[in-house]
DRENPA-3360 file (N, C-alpha, C; in nm, 2 decimals, always signed):
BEGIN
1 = XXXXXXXX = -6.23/-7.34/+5.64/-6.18/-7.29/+5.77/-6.29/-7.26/+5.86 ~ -6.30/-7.31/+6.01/-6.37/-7.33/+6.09/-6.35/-7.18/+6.16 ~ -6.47/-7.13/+6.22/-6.50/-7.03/+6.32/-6.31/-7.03/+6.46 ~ -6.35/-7.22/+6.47/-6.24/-7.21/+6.59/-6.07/-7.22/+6.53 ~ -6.09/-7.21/+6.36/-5.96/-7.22/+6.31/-5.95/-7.07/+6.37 ~ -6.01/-6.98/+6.31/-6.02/-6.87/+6.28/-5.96/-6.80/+6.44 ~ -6.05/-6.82/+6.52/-6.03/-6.71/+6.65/-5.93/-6.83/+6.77 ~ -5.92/-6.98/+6.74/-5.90/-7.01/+6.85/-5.96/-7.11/+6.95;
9 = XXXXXXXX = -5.94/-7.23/+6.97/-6.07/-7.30/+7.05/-6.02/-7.24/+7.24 ~ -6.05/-7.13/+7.25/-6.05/-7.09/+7.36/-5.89/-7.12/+7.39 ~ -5.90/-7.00/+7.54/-5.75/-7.02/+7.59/-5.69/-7.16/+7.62 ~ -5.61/-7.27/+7.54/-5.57/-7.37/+7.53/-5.40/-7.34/+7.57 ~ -5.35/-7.47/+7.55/-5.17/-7.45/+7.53/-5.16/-7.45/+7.71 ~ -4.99/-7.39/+7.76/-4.99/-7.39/+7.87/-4.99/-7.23/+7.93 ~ -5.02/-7.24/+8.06/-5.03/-7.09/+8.08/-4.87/-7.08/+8.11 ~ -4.85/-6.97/+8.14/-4.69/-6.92/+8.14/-4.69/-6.80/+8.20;
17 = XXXXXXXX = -4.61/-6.82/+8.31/-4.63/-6.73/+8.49/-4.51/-6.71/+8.48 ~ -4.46/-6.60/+8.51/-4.31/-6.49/+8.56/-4.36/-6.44/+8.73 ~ -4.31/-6.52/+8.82/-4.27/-6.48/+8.90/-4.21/-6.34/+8.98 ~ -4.24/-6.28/+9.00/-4.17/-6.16/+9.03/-4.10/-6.08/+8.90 ~ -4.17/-6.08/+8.80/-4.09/-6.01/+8.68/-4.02/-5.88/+8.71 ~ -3.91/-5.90/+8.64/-3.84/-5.77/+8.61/-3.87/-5.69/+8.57 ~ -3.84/-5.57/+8.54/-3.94/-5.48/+8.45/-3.91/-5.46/+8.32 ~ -3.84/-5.56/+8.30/-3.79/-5.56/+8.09/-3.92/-5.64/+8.10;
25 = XXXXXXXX = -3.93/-5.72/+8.20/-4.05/-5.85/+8.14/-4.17/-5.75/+8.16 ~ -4.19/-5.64/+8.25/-4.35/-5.60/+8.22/-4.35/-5.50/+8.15 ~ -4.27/-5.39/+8.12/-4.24/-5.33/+8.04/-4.24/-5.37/+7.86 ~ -4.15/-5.44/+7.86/-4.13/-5.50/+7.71/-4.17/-5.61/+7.65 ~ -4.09/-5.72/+7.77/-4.11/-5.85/+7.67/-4.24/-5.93/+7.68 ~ -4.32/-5.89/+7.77/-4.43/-5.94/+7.75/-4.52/-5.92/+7.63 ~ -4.56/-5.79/+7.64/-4.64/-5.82/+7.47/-4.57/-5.89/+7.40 ~ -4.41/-5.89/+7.38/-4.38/-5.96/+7.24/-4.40/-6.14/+7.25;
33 = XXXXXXXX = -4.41/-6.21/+7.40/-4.45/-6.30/+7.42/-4.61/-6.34/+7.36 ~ -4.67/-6.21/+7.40/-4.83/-6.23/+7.36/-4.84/-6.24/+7.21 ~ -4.76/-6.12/+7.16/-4.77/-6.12/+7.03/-4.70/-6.24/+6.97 ~ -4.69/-6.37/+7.03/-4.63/-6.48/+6.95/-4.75/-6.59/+7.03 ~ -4.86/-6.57/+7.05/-4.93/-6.58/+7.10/-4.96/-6.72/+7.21 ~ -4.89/-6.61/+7.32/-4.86/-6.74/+7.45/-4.94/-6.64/+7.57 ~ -5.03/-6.72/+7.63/-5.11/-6.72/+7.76/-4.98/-6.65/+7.81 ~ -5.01/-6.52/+7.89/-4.90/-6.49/+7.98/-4.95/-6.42/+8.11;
41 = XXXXXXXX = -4.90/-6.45/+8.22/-4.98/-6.40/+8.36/-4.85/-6.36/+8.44 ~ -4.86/-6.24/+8.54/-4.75/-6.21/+8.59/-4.80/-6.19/+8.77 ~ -4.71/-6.25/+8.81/-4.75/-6.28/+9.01/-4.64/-6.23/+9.01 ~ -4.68/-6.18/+9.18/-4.62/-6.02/+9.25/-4.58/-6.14/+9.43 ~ -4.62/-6.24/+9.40/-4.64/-6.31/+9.53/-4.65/-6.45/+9.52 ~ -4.51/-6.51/+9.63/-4.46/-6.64/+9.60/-4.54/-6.72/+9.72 ~ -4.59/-6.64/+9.80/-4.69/-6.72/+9.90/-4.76/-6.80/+9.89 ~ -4.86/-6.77/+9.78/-4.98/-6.91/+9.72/-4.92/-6.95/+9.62;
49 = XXXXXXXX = -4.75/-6.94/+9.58/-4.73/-7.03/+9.44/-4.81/-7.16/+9.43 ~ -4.77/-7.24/+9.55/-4.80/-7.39/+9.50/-4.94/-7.45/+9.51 ~ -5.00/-7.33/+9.59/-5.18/-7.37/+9.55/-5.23/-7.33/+9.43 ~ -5.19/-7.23/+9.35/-5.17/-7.19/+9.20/-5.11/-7.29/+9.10 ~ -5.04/-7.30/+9.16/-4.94/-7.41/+9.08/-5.01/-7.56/+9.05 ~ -5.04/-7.61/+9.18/-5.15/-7.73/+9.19/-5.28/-7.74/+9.10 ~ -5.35/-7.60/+9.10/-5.46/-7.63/+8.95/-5.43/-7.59/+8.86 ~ -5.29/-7.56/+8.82/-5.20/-7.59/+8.67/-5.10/-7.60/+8.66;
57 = XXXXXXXX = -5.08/-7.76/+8.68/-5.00/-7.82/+8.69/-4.89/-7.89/+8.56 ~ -5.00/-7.80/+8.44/-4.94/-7.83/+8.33/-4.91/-7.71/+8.29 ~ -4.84/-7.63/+8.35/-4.77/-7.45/+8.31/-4.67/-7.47/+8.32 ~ -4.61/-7.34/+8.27/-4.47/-7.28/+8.29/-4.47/-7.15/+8.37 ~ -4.35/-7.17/+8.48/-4.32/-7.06/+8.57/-4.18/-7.02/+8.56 ~ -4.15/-6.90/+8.53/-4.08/-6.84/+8.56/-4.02/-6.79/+8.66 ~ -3.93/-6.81/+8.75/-3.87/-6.73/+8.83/-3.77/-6.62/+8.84 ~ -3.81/-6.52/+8.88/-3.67/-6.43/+8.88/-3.62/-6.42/+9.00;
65 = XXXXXXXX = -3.53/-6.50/+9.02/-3.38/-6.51/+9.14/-3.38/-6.42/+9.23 ~ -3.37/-6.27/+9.16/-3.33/-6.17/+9.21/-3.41/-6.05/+9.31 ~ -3.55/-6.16/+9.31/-3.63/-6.10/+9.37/-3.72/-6.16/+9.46 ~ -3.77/-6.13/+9.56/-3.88/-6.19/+9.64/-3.78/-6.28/+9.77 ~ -3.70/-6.37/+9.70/-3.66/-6.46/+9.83/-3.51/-6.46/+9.86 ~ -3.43/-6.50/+9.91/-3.30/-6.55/+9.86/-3.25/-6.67/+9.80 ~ -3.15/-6.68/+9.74/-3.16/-6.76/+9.64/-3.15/-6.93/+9.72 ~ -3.12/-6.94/+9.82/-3.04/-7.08/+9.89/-3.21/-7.12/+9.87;
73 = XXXXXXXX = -3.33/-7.01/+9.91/-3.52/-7.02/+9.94/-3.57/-7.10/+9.80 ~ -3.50/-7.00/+9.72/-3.60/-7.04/+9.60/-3.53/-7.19/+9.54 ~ -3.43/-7.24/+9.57/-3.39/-7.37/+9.57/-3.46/-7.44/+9.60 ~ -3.47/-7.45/+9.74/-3.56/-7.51/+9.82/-3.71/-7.52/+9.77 ~ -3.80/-7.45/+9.71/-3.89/-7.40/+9.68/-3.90/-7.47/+9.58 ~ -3.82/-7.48/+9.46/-3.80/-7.57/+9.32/-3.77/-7.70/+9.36 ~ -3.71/-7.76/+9.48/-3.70/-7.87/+9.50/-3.82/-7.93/+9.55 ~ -3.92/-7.86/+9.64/-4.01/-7.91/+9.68/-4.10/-7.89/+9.54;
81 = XXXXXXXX = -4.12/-7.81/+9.45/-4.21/-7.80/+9.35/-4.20/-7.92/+9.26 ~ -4.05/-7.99/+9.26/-4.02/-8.10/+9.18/-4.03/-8.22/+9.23 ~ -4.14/-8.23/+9.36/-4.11/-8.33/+9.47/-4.27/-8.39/+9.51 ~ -4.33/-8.25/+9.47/-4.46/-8.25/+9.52/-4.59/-8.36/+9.42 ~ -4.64/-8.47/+9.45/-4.75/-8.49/+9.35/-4.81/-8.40/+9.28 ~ -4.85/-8.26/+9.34/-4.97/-8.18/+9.31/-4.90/-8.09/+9.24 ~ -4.77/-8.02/+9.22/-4.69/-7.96/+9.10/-4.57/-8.01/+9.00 ~ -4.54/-8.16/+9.02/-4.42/-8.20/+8.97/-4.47/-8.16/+8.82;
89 = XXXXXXXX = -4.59/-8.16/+8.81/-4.53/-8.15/+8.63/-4.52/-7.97/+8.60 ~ -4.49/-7.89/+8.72/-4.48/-7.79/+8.61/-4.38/-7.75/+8.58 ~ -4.32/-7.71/+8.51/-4.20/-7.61/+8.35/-4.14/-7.53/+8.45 ~ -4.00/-7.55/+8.51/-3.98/-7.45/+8.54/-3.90/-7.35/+8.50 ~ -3.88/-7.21/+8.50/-3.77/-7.12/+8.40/-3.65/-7.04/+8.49 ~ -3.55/-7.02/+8.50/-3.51/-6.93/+8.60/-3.49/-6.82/+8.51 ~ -3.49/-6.68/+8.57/-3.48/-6.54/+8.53/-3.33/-6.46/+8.63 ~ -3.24/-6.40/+8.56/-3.19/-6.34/+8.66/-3.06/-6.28/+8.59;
97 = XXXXXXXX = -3.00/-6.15/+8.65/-2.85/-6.10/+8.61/-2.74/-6.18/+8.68 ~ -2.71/-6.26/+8.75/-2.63/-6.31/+8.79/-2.57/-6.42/+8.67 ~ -2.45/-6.38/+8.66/-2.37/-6.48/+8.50/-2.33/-6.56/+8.58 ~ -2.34/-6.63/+8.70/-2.23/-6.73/+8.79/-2.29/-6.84/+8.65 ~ -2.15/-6.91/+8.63/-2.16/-7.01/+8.55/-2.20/-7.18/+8.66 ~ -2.15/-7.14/+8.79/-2.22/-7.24/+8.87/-2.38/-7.23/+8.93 ~ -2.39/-7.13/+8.93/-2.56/-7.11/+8.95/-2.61/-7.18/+8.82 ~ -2.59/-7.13/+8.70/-2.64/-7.16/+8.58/-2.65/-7.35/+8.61;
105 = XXXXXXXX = -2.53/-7.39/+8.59/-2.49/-7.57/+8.64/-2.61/-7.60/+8.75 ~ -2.57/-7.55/+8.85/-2.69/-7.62/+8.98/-2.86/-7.59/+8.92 ~ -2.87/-7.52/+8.88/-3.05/-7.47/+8.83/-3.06/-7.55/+8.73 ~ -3.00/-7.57/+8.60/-2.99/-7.68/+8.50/-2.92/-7.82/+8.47 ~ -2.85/-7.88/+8.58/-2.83/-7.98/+8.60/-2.89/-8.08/+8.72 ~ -2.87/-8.02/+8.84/-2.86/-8.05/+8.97/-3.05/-8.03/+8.97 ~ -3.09/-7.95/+9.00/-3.25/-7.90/+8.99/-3.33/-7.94/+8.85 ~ -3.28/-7.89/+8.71/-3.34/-8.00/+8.61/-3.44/-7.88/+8.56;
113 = XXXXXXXX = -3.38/-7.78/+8.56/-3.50/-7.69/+8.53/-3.54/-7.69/+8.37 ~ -3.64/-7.76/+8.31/-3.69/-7.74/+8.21/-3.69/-7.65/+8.09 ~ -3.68/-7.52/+8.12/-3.71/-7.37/+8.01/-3.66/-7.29/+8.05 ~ -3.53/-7.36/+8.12/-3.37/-7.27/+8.08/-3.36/-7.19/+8.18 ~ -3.21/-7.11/+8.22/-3.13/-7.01/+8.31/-3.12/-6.93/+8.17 ~ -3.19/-6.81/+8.23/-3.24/-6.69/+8.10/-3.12/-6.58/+8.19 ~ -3.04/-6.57/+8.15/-2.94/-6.45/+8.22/-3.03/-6.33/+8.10 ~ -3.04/-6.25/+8.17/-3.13/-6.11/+8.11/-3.02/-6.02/+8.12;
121 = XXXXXXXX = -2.87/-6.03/+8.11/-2.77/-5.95/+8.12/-2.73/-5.96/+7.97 ~ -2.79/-6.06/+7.89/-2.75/-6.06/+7.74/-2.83/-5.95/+7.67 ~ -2.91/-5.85/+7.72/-3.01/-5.75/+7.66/-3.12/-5.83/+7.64 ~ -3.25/-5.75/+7.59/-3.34/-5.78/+7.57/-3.40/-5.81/+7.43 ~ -3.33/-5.84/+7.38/-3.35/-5.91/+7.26/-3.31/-6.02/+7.26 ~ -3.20/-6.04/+7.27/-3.13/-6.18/+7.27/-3.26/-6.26/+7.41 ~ -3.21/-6.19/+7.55/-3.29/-6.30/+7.65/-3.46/-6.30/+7.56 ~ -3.52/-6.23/+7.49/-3.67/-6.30/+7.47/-3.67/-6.39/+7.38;
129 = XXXXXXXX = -3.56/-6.35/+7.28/-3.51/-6.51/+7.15/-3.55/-6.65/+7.24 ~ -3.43/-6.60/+7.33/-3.38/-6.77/+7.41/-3.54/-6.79/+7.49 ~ -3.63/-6.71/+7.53/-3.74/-6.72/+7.62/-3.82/-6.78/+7.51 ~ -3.85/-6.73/+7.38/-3.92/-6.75/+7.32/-3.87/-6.92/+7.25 ~ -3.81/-6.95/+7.24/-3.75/-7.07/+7.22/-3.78/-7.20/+7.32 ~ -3.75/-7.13/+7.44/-3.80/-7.22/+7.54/-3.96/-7.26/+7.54 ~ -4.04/-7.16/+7.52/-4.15/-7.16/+7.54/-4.20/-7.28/+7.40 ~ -4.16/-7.25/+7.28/-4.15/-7.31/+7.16/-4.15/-7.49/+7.20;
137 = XXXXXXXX = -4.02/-7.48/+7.25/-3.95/-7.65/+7.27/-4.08/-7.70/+7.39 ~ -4.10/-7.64/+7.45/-4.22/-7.70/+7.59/-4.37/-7.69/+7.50 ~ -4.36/-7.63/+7.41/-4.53/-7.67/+7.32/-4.64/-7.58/+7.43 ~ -4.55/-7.47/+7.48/-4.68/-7.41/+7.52/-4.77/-7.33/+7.48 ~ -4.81/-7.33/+7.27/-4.89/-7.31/+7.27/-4.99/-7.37/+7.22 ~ -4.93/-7.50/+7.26/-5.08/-7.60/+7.22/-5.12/-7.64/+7.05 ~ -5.29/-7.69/+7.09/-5.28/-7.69/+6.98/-5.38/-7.61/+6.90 ~ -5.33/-7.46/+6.98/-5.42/-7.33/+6.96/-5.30/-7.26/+6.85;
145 = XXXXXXXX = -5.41/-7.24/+6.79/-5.34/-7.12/+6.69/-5.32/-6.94/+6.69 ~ -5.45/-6.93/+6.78/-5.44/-6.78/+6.79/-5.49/-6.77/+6.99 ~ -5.42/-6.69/+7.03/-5.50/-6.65/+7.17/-5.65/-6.55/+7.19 ~ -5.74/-6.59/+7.24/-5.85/-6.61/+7.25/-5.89/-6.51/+7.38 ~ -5.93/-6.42/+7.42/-6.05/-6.41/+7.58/-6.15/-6.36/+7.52 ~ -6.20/-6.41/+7.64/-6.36/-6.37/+7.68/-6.40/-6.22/+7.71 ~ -6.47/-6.17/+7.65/-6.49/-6.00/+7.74/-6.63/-5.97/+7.78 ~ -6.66/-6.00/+7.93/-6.73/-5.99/+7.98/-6.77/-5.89/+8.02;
153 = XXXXXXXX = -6.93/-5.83/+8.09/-6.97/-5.73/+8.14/-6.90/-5.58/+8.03 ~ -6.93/-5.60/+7.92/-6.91/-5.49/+7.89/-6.82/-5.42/+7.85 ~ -6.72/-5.50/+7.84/-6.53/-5.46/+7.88/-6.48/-5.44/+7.77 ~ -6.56/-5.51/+7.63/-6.49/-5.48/+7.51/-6.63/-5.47/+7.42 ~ -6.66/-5.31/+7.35/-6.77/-5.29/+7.25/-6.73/-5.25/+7.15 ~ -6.83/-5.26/+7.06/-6.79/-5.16/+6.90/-6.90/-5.09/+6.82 ~ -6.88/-5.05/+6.77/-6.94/-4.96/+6.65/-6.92/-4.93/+6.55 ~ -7.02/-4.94/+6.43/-6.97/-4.94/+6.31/-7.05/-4.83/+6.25;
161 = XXXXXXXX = -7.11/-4.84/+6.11/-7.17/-4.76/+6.01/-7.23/-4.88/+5.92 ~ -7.36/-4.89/+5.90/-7.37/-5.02/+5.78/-7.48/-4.95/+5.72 ~ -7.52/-4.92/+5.59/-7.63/-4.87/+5.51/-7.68/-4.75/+5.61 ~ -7.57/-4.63/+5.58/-7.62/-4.50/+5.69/-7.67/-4.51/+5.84 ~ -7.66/-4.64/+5.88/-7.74/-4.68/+6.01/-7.56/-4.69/+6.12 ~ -7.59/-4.58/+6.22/-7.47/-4.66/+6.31/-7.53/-4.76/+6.38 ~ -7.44/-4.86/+6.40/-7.47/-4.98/+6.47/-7.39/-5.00/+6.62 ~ -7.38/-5.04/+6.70/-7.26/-5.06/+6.80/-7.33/-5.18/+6.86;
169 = XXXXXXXX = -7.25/-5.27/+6.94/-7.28/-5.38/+7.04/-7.19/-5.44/+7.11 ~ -7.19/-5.55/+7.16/-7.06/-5.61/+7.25/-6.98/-5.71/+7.20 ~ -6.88/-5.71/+7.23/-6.76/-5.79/+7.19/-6.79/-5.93/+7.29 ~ -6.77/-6.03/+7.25/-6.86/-6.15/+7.31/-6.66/-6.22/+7.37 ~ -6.60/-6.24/+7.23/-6.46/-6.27/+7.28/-6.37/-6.25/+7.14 ~ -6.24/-6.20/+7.18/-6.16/-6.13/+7.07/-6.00/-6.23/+7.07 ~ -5.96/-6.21/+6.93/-5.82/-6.22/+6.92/-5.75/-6.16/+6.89 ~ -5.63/-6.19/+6.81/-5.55/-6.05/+6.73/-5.64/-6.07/+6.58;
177 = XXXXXXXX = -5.71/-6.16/+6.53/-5.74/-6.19/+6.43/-5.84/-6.18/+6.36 ~ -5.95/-6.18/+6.50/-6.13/-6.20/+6.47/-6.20/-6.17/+6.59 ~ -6.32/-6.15/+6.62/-6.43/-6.12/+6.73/-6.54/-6.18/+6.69 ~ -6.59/-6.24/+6.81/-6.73/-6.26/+6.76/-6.78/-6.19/+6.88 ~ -6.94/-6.15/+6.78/-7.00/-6.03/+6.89/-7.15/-6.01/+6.87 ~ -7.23/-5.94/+6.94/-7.37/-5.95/+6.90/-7.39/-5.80/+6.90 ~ -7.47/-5.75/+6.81/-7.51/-5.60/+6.74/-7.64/-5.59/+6.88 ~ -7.63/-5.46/+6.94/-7.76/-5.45/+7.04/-7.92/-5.44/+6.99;
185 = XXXXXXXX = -7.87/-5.43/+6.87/-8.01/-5.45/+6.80/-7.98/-5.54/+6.72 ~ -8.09/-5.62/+6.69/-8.14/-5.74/+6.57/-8.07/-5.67/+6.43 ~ -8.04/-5.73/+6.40/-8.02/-5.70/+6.23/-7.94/-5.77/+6.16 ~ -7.98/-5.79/+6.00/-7.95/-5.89/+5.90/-7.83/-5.87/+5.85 ~ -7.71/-5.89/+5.89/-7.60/-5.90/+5.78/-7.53/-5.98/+5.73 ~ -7.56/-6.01/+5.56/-7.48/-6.13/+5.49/-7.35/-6.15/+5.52 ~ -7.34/-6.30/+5.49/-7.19/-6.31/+5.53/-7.10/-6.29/+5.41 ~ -7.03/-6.24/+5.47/-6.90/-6.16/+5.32/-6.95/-6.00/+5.30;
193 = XXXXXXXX = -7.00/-5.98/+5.42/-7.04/-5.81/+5.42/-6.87/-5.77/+5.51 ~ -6.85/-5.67/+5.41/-6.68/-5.55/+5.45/-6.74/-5.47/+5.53 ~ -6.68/-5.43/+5.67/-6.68/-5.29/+5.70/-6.55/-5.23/+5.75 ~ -6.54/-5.11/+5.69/-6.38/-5.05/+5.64/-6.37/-5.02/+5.77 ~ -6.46/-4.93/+5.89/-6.44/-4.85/+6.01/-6.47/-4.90/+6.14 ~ -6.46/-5.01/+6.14/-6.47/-5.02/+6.32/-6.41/-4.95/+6.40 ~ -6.52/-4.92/+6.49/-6.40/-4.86/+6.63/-6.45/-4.96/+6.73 ~ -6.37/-4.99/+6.76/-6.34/-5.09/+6.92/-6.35/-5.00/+7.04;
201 = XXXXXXXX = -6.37/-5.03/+7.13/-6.36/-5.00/+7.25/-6.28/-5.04/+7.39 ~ -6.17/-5.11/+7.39/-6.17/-5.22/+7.45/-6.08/-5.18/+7.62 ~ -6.22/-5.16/+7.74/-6.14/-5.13/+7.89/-6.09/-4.99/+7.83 ~ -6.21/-4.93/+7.76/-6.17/-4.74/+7.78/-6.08/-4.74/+7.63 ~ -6.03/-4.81/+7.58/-5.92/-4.78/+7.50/-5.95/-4.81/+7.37 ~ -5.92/-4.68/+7.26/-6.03/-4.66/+7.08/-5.93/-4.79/+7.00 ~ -5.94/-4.85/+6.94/-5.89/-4.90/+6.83/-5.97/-4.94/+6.72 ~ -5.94/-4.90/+6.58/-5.98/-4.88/+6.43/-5.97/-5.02/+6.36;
209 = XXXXXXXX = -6.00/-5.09/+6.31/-6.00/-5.19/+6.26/-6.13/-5.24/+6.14 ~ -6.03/-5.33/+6.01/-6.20/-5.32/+5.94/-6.22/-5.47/+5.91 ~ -6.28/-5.55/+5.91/-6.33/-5.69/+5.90/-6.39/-5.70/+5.82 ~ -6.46/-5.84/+5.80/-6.53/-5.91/+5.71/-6.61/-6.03/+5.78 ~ -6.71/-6.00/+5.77/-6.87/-6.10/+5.84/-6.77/-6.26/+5.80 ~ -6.73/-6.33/+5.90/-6.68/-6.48/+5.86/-6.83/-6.59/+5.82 ~ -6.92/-6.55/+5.97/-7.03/-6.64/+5.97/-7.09/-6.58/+6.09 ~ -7.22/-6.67/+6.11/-7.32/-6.57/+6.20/-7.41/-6.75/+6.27;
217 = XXXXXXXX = -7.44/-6.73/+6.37/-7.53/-6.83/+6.45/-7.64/-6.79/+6.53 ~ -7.73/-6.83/+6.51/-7.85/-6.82/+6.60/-7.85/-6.93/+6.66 ~ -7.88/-6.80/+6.82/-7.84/-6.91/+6.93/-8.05/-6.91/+7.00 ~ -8.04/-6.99/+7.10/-8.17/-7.02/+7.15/-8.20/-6.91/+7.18 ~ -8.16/-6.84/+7.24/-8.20/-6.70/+7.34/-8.24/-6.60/+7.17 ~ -8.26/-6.59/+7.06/-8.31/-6.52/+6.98/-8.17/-6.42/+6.90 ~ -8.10/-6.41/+7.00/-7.99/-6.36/+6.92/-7.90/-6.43/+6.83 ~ -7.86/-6.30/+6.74/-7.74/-6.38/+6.60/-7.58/-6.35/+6.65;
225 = XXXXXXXX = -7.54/-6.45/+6.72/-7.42/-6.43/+6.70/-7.33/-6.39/+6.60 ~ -7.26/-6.29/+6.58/-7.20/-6.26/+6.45/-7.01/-6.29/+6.47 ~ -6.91/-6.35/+6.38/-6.78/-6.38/+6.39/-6.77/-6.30/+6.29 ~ -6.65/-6.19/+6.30/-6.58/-6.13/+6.22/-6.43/-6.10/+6.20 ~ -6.38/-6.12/+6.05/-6.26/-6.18/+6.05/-6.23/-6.05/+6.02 ~ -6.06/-5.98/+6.09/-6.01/-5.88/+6.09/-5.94/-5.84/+5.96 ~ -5.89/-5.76/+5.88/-5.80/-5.73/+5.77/-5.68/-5.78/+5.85 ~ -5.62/-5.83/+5.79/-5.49/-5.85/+5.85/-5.40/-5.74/+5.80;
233 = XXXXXXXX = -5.44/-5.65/+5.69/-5.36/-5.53/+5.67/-5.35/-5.38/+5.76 ~ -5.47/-5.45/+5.89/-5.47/-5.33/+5.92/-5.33/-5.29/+5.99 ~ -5.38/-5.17/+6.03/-5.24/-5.11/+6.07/-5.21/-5.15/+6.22 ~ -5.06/-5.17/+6.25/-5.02/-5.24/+6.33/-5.03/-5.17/+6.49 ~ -5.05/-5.09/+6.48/-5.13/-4.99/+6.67/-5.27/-5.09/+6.66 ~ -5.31/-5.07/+6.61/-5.48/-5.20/+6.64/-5.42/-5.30/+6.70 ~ -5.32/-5.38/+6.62/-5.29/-5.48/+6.65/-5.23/-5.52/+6.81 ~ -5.17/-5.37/+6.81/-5.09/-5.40/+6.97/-5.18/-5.35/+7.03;
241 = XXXXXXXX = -5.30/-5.26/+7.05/-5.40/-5.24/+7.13/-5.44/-5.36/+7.18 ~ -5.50/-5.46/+7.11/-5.56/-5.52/+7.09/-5.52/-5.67/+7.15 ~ -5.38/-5.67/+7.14/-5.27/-5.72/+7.26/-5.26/-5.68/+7.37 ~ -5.28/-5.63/+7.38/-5.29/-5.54/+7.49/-5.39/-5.53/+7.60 ~ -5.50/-5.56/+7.53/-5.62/-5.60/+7.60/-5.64/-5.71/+7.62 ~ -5.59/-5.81/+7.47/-5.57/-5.96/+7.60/-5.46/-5.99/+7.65 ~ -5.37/-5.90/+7.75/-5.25/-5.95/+7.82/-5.37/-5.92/+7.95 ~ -5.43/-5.77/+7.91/-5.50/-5.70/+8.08/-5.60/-5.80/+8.10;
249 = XXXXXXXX = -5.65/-5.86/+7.97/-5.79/-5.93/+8.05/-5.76/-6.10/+8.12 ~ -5.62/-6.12/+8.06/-5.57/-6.27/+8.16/-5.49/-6.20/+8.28 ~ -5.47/-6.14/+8.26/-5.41/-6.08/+8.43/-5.52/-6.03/+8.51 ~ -5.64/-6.00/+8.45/-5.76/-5.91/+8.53/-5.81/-6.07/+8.60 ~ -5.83/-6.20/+8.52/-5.91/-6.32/+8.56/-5.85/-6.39/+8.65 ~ -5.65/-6.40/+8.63/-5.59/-6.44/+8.70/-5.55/-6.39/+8.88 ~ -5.59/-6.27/+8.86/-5.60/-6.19/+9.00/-5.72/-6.23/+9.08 ~ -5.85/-6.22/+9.03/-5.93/-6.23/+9.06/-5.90/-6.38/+9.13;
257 = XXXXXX = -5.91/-6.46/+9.05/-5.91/-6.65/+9.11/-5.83/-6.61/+9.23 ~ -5.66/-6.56/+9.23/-5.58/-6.59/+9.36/-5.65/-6.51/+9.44 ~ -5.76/-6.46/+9.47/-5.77/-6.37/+9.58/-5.93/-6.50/+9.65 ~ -5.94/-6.56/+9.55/-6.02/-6.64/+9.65/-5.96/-6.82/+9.68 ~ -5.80/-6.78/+9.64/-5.78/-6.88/+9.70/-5.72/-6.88/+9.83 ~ -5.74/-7.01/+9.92/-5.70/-7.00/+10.05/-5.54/-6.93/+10.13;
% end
């Protein structure tokens, strides 16, 4: 098993945008999306959709009806999205309480929408089943196995204990599964070294977790990259912290890009 079986060959698959989410979707059903490990990003603003849309044009969007425009708008909006060279290929999803059985017909017949009329009036169990199904049938997660970011400047550190010495350094990029990371100081550790106590740090927030050294690389710059594979027994609050940080850290990247587009 390879480093990138292990963590991920980077954020791959398609990304997957909710439009004006509801608040079951930012509230709930998102992590359980992440935790089935799908790229998820959430927009507040249908103004730059299609310049967004245009450099990923191989995603999934979600819309929710019920919000942002009128519905006769966001027709129009879907027709031109299906019309356009620069977005026809993306996924599109509708979101909404409205049970009209002819809305449902015109959005999935007439419009052709890809990843379904999600009525969110069936509860929130049943609508993430059918969401998560959709997401399944469209292959948006590639041909990635685990979700993957990057944690730059700082954003995610740790610390351990190894032969009475505390050690801490930075989290280089994390999954639900594994990190690889560089110790702030130099030092030798075999591979197949256990440490029962990690504490994470990740954007202010503690999480406990204990791993096992996968492999280590020396890179030009003098440092040892270290990959460490997580217990998977650990206890399941790590797990959703840790989710948790990569839902913030693709919504922190994704804000950032729309604010420098035109």
């Amino acid at each position: 098993m390879s480093e990138a079986d292990l963590l991920g060959p980077g954020i791959e698959g398609k990304k997957v945008f909710f439009l004006y989410p509801p608040s079951v979707i930012q509230n709930e059903m998102v992590l359980e999306i992440v935790k089935n490990e799908y790229a998820v990003y959430l927009l507040h603003d249908h103004t730059k959709i299609f310049r967004l849309m245009a450099l990923y044009p191989d995603s999934i969007l979600f819309i929710n009806l019920d919000e942002g425009l009128k519905e006769v708008e966001w027709e129009a909006l879907i027709r031109e999205m299906n019309t356009s060279s620069e977005t026809q290929g993306v996924r599109v999803g509708i979101l909404t309480y409205n049970n009209s059985p002819e809305l449902a017909q015109k959005y999935l017949m007439d419009l052709s929408v890809s990843c379904g009329f999600i009525k969110l009036s069936l509860g929130l169990k049943q609508s993430t089943e059918i969401l998560l199904k959709a997401l399944e049938a469209n292959e948006a997660r590639g041909r990635r196995r685990f979700l993957r970011v990057k944690c730059p400047d700082r954003s995610a550190t740790f610390n351990l204990r190894h032969k009475d010495k505390q050690l801490s350094g930075q989290i280089v990029d994390i999954s639900s599964v594994g990190m690889s990371c560089f110790f702030d100081a130099e030092v030798i550790i075999p591979v197949r070294t256990r440490f029962d106590d990690i504490q994470l740090k990740l954007r202010g927030v503690l999480a406990k977790v204990s791993a096992v050294v996968f492999g280590t690389r020396h890179l030009e710059s003098g440092k040892t990259l270290f990959v460490l594979l997580f217990d998977l027994g650990q206890l399941p609050d790590a797990k959703q912290k840790i989710r948790v940080f990569i839902q913030q850290s693709l919504q922190s990247s994704l804000d950032a890009e729309i604010k420098t587009l035109p």
